[in-house]
Wavefront OBJ file of the C-alpha trace (Angstrom):
o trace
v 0.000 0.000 0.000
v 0.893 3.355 -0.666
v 1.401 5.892 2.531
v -1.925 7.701 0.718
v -3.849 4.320 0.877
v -2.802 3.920 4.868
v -3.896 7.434 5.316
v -6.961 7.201 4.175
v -8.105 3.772 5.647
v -6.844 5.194 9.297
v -9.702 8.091 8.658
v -11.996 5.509 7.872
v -11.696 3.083 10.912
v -9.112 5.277 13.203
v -4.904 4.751 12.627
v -4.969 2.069 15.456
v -7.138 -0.409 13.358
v -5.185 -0.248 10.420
v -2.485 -3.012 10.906
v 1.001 -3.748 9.119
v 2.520 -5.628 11.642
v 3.930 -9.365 10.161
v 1.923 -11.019 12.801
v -1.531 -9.531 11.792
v -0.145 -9.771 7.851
v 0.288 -13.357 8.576
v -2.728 -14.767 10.545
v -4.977 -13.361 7.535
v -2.830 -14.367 5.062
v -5.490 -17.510 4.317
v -7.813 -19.726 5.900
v -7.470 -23.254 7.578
v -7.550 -25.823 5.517
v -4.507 -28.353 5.061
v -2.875 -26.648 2.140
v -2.741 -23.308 4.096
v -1.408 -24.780 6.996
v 1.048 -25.861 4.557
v 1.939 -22.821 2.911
v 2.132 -21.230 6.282
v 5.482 -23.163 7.194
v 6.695 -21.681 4.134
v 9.542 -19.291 4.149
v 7.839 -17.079 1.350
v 4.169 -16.643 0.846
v 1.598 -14.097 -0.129
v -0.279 -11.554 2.915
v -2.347 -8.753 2.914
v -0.681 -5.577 3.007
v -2.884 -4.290 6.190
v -5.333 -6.034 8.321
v -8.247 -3.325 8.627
v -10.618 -3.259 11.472
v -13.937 -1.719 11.493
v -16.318 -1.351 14.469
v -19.739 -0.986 12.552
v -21.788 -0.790 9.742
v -20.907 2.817 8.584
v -17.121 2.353 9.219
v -17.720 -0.862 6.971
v -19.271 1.661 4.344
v -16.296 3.658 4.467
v -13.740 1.493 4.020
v -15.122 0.113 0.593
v -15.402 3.513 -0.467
v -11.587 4.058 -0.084
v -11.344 0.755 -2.038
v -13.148 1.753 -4.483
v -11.793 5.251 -5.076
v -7.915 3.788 -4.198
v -8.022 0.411 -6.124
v -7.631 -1.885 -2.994
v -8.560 -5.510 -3.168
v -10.728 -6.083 -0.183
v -10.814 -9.773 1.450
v -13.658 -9.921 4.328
v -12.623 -11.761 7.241
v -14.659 -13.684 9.990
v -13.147 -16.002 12.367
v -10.759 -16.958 9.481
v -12.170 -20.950 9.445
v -12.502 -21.208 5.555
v -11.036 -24.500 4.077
v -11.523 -23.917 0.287
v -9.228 -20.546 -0.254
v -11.540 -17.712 0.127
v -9.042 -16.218 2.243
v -6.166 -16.016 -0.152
v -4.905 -12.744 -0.223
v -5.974 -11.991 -3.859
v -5.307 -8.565 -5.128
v -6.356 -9.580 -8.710
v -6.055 -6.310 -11.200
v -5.486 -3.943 -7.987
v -2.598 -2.537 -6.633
v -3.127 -3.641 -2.796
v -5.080 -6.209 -0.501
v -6.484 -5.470 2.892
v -7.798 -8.155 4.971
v -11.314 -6.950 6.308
v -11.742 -8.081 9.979
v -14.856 -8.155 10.935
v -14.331 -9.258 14.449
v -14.991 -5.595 16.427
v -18.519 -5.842 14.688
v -19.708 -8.291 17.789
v -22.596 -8.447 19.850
v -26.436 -8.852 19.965
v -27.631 -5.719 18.196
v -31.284 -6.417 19.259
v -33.688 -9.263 20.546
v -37.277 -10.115 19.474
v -37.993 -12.419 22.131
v -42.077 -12.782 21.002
v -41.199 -13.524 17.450
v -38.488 -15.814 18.414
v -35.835 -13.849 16.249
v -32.150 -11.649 17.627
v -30.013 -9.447 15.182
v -25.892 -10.690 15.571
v -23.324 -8.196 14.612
v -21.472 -10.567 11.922
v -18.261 -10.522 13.559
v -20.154 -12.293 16.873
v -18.333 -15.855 17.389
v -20.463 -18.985 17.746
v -19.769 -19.116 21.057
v -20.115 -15.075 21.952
v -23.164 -15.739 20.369
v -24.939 -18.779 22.854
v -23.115 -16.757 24.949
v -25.379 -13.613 24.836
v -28.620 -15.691 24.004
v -28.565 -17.587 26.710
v -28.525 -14.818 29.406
v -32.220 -14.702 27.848
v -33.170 -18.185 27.988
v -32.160 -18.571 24.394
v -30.025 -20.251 22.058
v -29.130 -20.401 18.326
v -28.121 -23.821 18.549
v -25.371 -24.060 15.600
v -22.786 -25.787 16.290
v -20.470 -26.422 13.165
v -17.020 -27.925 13.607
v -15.419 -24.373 13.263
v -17.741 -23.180 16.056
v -15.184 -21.853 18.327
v -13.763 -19.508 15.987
v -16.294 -19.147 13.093
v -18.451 -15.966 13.646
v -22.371 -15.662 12.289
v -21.088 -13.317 9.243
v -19.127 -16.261 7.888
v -22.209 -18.502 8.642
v -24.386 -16.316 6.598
v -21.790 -15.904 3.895
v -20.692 -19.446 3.521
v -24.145 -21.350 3.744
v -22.863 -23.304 7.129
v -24.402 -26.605 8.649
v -23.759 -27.365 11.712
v -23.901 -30.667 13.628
v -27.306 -30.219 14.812
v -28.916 -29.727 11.596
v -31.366 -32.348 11.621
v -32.760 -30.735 14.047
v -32.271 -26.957 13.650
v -31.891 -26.577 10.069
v -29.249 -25.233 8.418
v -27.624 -21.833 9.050
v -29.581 -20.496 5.830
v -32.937 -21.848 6.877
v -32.297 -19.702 10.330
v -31.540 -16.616 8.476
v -34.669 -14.451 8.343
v -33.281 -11.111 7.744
v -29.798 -9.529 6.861
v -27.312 -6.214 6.186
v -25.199 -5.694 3.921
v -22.400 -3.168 2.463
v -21.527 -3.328 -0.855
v -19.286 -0.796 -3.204
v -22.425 0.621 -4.603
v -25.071 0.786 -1.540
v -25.900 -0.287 1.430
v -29.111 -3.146 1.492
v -31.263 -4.176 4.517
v -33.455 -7.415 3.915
v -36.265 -9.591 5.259
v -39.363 -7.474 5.836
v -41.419 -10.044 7.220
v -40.928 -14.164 7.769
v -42.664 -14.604 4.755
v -42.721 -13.201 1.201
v -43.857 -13.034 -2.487
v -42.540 -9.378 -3.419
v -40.626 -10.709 -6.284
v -37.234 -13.248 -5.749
v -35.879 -13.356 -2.319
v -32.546 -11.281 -2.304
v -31.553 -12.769 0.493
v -30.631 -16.089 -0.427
v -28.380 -13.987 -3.087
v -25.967 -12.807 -0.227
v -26.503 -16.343 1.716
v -23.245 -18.744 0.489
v -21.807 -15.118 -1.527
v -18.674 -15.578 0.339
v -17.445 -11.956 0.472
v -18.046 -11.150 -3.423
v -21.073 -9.072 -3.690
v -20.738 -7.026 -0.237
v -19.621 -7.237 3.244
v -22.902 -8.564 5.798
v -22.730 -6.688 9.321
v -25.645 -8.039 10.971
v -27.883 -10.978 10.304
v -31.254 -11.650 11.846
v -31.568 -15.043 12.685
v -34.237 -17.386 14.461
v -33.436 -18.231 18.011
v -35.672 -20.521 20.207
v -35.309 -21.532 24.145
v -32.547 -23.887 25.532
v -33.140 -27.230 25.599
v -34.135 -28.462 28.850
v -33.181 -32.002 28.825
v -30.520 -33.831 26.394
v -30.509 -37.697 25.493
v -27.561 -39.626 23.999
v -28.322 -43.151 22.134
v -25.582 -44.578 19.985
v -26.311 -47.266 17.194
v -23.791 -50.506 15.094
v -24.802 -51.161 12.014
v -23.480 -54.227 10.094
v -22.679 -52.353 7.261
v -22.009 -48.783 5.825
v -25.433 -49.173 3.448
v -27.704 -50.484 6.570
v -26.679 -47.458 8.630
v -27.804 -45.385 5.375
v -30.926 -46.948 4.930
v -31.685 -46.178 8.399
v -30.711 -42.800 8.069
v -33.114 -42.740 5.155
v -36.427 -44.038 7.123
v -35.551 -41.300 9.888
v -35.148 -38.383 7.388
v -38.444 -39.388 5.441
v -40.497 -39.759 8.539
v -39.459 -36.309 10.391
v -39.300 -34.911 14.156
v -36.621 -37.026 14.447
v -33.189 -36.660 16.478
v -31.469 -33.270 16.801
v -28.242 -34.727 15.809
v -27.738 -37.945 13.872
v -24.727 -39.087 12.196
v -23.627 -42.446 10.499
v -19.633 -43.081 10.486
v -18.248 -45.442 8.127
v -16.175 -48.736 8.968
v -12.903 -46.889 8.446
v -13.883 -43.854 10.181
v -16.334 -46.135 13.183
v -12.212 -48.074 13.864
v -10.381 -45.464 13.906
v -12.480 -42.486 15.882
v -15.111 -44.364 18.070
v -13.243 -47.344 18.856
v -10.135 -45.033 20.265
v -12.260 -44.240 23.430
v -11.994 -47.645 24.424
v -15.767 -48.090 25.208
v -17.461 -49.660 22.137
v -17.432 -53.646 21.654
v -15.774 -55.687 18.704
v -18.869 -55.562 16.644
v -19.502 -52.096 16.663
v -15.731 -51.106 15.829
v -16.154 -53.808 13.062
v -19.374 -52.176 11.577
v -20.250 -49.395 11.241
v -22.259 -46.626 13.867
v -24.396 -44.150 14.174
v -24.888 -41.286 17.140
v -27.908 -39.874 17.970
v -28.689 -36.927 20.191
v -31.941 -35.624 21.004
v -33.397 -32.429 22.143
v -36.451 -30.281 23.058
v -39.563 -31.858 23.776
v -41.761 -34.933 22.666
v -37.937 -36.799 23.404
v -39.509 -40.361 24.147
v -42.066 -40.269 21.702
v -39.422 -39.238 18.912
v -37.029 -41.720 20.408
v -39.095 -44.507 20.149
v -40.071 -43.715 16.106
v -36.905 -43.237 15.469
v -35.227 -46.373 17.115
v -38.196 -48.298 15.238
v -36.595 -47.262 11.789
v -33.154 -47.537 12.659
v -34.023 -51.634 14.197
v -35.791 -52.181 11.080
v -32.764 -51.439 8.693
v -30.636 -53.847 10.954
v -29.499 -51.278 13.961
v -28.757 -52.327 17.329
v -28.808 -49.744 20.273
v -25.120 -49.775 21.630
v -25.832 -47.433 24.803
v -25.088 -43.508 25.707
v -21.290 -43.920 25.905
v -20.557 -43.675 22.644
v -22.527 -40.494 21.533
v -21.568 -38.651 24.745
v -17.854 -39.435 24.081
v -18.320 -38.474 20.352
v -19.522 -35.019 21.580
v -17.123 -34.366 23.648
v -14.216 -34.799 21.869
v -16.600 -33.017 18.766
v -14.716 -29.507 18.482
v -10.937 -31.155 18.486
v -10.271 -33.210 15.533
v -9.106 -30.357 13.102
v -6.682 -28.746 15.542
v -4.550 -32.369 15.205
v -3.577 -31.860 11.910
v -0.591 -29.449 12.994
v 0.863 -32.927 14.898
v 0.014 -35.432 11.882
v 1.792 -32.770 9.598
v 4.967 -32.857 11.701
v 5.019 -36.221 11.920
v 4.857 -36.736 8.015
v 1.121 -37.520 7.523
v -1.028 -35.583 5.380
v -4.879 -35.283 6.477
v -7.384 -33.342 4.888
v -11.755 -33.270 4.699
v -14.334 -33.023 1.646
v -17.710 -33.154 1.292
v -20.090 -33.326 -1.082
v -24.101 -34.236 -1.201
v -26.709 -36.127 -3.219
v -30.065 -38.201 -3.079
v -29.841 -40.964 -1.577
v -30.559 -43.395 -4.694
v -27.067 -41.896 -5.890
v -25.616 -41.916 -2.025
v -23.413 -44.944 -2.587
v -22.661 -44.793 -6.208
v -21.316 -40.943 -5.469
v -19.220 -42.391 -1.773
v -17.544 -44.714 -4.276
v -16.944 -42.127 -7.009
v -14.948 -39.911 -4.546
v -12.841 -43.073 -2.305
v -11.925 -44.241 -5.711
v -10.589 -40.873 -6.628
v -9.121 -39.834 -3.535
v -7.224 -43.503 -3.201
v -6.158 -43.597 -6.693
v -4.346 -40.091 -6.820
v -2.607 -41.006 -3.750
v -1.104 -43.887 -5.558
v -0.444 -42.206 -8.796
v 1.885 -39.787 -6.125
v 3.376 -43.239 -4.800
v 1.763 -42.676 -0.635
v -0.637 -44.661 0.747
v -3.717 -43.334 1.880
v -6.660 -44.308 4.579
v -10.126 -42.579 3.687
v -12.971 -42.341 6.393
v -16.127 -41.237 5.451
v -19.492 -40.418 7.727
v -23.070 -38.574 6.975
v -23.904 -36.032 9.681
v -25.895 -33.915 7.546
v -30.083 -35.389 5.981
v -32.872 -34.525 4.158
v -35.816 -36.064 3.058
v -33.942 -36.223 -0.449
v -31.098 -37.299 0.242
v -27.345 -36.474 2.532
v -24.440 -35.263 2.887
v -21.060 -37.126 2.668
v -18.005 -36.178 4.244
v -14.612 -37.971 3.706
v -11.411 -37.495 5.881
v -7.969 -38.867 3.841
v -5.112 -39.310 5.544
v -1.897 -40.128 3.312
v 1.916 -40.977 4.512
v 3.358 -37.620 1.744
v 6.557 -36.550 3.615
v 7.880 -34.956 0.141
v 5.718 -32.012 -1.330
v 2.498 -33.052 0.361
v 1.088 -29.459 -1.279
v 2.463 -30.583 -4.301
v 0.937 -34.380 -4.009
v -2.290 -33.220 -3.067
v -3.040 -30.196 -5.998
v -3.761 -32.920 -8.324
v -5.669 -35.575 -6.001
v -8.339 -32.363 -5.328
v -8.929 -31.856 -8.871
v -9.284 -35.542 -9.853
v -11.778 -35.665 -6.649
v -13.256 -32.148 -7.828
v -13.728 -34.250 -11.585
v -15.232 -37.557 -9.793
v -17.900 -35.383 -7.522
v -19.060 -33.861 -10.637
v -19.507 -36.375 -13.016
v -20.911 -38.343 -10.219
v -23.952 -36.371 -9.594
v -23.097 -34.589 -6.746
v -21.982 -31.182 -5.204
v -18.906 -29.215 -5.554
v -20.106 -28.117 -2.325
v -22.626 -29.295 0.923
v -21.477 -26.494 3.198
v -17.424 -26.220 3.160
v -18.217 -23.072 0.382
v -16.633 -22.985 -2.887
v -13.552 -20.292 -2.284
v -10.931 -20.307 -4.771
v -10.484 -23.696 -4.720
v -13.610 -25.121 -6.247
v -14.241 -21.936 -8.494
v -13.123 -23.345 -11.376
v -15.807 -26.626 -11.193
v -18.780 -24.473 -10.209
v -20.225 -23.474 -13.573
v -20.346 -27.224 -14.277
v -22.908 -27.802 -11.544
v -24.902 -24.586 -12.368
v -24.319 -23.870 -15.976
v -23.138 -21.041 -17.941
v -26.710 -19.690 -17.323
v -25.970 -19.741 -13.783
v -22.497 -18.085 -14.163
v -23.946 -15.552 -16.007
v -25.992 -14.594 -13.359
v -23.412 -14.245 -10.380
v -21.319 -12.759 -12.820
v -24.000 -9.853 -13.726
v -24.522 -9.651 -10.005
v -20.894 -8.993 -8.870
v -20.826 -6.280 -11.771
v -23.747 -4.755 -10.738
v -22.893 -4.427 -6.881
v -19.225 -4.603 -7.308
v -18.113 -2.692 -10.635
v -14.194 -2.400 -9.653
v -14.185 -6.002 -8.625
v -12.460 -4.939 -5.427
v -14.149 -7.562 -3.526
v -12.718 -11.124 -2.640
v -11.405 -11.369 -6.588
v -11.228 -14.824 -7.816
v -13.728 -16.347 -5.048
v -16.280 -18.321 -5.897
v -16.457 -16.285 -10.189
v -13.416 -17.258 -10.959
v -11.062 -14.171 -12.400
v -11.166 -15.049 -15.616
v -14.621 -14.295 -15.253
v -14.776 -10.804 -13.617
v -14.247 -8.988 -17.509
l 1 2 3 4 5 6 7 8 9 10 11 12 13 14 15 16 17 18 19 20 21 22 23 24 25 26 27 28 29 30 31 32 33 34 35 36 37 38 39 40 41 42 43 44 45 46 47 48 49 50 51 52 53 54 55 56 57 58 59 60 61 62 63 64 65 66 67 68 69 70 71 72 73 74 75 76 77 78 79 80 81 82 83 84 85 86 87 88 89 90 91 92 93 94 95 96 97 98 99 100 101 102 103 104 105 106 107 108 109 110 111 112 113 114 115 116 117 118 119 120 121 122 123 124 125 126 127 128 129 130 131 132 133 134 135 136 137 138 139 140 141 142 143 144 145 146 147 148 149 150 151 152 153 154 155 156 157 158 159 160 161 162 163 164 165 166 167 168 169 170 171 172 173 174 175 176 177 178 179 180 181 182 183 184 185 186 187 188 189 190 191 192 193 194 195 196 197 198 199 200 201 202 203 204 205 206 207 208 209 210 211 212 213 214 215 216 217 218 219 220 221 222 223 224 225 226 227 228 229 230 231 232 233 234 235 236 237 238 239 240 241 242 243 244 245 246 247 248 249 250 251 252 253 254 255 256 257 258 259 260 261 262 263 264 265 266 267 268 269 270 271 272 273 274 275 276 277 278 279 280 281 282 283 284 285 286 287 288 289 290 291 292 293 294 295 296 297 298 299 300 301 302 303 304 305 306 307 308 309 310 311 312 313 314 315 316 317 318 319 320 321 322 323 324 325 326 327 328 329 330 331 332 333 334 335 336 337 338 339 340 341 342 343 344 345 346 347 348 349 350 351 352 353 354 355 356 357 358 359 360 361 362 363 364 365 366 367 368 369 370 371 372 373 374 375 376 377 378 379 380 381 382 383 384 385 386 387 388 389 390 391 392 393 394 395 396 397 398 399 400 401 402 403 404 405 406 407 408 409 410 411 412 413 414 415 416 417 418 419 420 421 422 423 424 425 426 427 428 429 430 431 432 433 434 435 436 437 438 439 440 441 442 443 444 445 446 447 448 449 450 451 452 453 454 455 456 457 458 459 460 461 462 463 464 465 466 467 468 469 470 471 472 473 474 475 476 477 478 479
């Protein structure tokens, strides 16, 4: 940055929030996936050249402005928990990058406790968040992997689900209203909780990941804190049993606030490590259940009916209560594995579930076979936490012995996996976002029609482009 461009983005948030320090540079210099923990034990690698800090909506405002007028790639930055590069420092055709953090824009901006709705500053944390709803009786009740660190902005922008979704919905079904900043205006949404006054805008800024404008408060539903809580864990023989179960509970409803079916890799090598589960369950493969709210015995009993009919057998609480408590943990091991020469990464994907097995296989085939193309083994665990009536998600953990260029090794394992998802039926995307790193596969899921669209969007609300460039449109496309 020029000593003009500092100047001016100190008037717009005060000199103190405009950071050039190497540390600051460096913790939003990407997200936290594998390959940026990777590139961060690099000796070289690219940063913003500030880390600005706003406090609110208008101070938002004015920073795009001096992007706009300066030619200043802005990044927006939540709790900095993206795993598909929509952190990368891209300046694209601008002279400079600032990293956006959105983290002073936290708190409960205002409650609705009769319609059951709050309004979050998008910087809030997950946990600031149950935090300040629950001094009212009240919770969100999203609880996403990232949760300690992921804030209600990123959410919004990245179209999260969270482990309690068959419950609560995903993020975007909680979403009833929302702000944004973008270069050309400011936009408030969601008049009332229900609508026919043309297309619903918000659902265009839901999953936008930064590139049409910055969101600074969402207005979300919020409902009261569970009173009781009740753990049942399920073995299956198989990996298409436990499916089939999940199937009957999806299609019936009101079933468990949390359900999730782990595979036989993933059922060995996570449950059985708490020492608790017997030698048929670690052979098979399980399922945890958690249920919440009220009408618990009644859904209980459905819901064990359907999962006994598809060849379950109850295997106690100890299971799901040790699953949950060890829930927030797994991705802050990769650091270790890393150091000790063993590449581990996640990917998901979704689909109906007539094309649930055909799409698993697609994707372990993939993942397996570019591993041995780069001559390392590799283990792949795979579990569905996320259903619908429709179908599920599925979500695959790798873990490969690469001790030479694991970034290098893993480039072209992505892509093949990126090829096999797609030509499999299923998503680029269930709710890890599309970033920079599945950019260049999206227009095959939603057409050139579809590209069109975000494209005319992003020039409409974005003319200079100065916002997240090469996200989810990728650059090529900006023109």
């Amino acid at each position: 940055m020029t000593a003009e461009d500092h100047a001016a983005l100190s008037a717009a948030v005060g000199p103190a929030h405009v950071d050039v320090t190497t540390e600051a540079r460096i913790r939003h210099a990407g997200g936290r996936s594998t390959p940026d923990l990777l590139r961060r034990r690099e000796p070289d690698q690219d940063a913003p050249d500030a880390v600005v800090r706003p406090a609110h909506h208008d101070e938002v405002r004015a920073c795009l402005d001096v992007a706009v007028a300066r030619g200043i790639a802005v990044i927006p930055f939540g709790g900095g928990t993206s795993v598909v590069g929509a952190l990368d420092p891209e300046r694209g055709a601008h002279h400079a990058v600032v990293s956006l953090d959105l983290r002073r824009l936290s708190g409960l901006v205002r409650l609705d406790e009769v319609s059951g709705e709050a309004v979050l500053a998008a910087g809030t944390t997950g946990p600031e968040a149950e935090a300040l709803l629950s001094a009212h009786g009240l919770e969100l009740g999203h609880f996403p992997q990232s949760f300690r660190y992921a804030t209600i902005g990123g959410f919004a922008a990245a179209r999260s689900s969270g482990q309690n979704s068959a419950g609560n919905g995903r993020f975007d079904t909680m979403v009833t209203g929302i702000r944004v900043a973008t270069p050309t205006g400011d936009i408030e949404l969601g008049r009332s909780p229900g609508s026919a006054a043309g297309p619903d805008l918000i659902r265009v800024f839901l999953g936008s990941e930064g590139i049409f404008g910055v969101i600074t408060e969402v207005r979300v539903r919020v409902h009261p804190i569970p009173r009781e809580r009740v753990f049942e864990s399920w073995s299956f023989p198989d990996f298409t049993s436990g499916v089939e179960g999940l199937r009957r509970v999806a299609q019936q409803g009101n079933g468990p606030t949390v359900i999730r079916l782990s595979d036989e890799a993933e059922t060995a090598v996570s449950l059985a490590q708490v020492g608790k589960i017997g030698k048929v369950l670690a052979k098979g493969t399980s399922v945890v259940t958690v249920y919440e709210g009220e009408g618990i015995d009644e859904r209980r009993t459905r819901v064990s009916a359907h999962l006994a009919a598809a060849g379950g057998t109850s295997s106690g609480t100890g299971p799901a209560e040790d699953w949950l408590k060890g829930r927030f943990d797994g991705p802050y091991l990769r650091d270790s594995l890393l150091d000790a020469g063993v590449f581990c990464e996640t990917l998901e994907t979704a689909t109906t579930w007539t094309n649930l097995q055909t799409l698993r296989s697609a994707v372990e085939t993939a993942l397996k076979g570019g591993f041995s193309a780069a001559g390392a083994k590799s283990y792949v665990m795979c579990h569905v936490s996320h259903i619908y009536p429709t179908g599920a998600s599925l979500y695959f953990t790798v873990l490969a012995g690469v001790r030479a260029d694991p970034l290098g090794a893993w480039e072209p394992v992505k892509a093949r996996v990126n090829d096999a998802i797609i030509a499999a039926g299923g998503t680029i995307s269930h709710h890890h976002a599309v970033g920079r790193d599945h950019a260049p596969w999206l227009s095959q899921e939603i057409g050139e029609t579809g590209m069109r669209i975000l494209s005319a969007i992003k020039r409409e609300l974005d003319p200079a482009g100065i916002l997240n460039p090469g996200a989810v449109i990728p650059l090529e496309r900006n023109d």
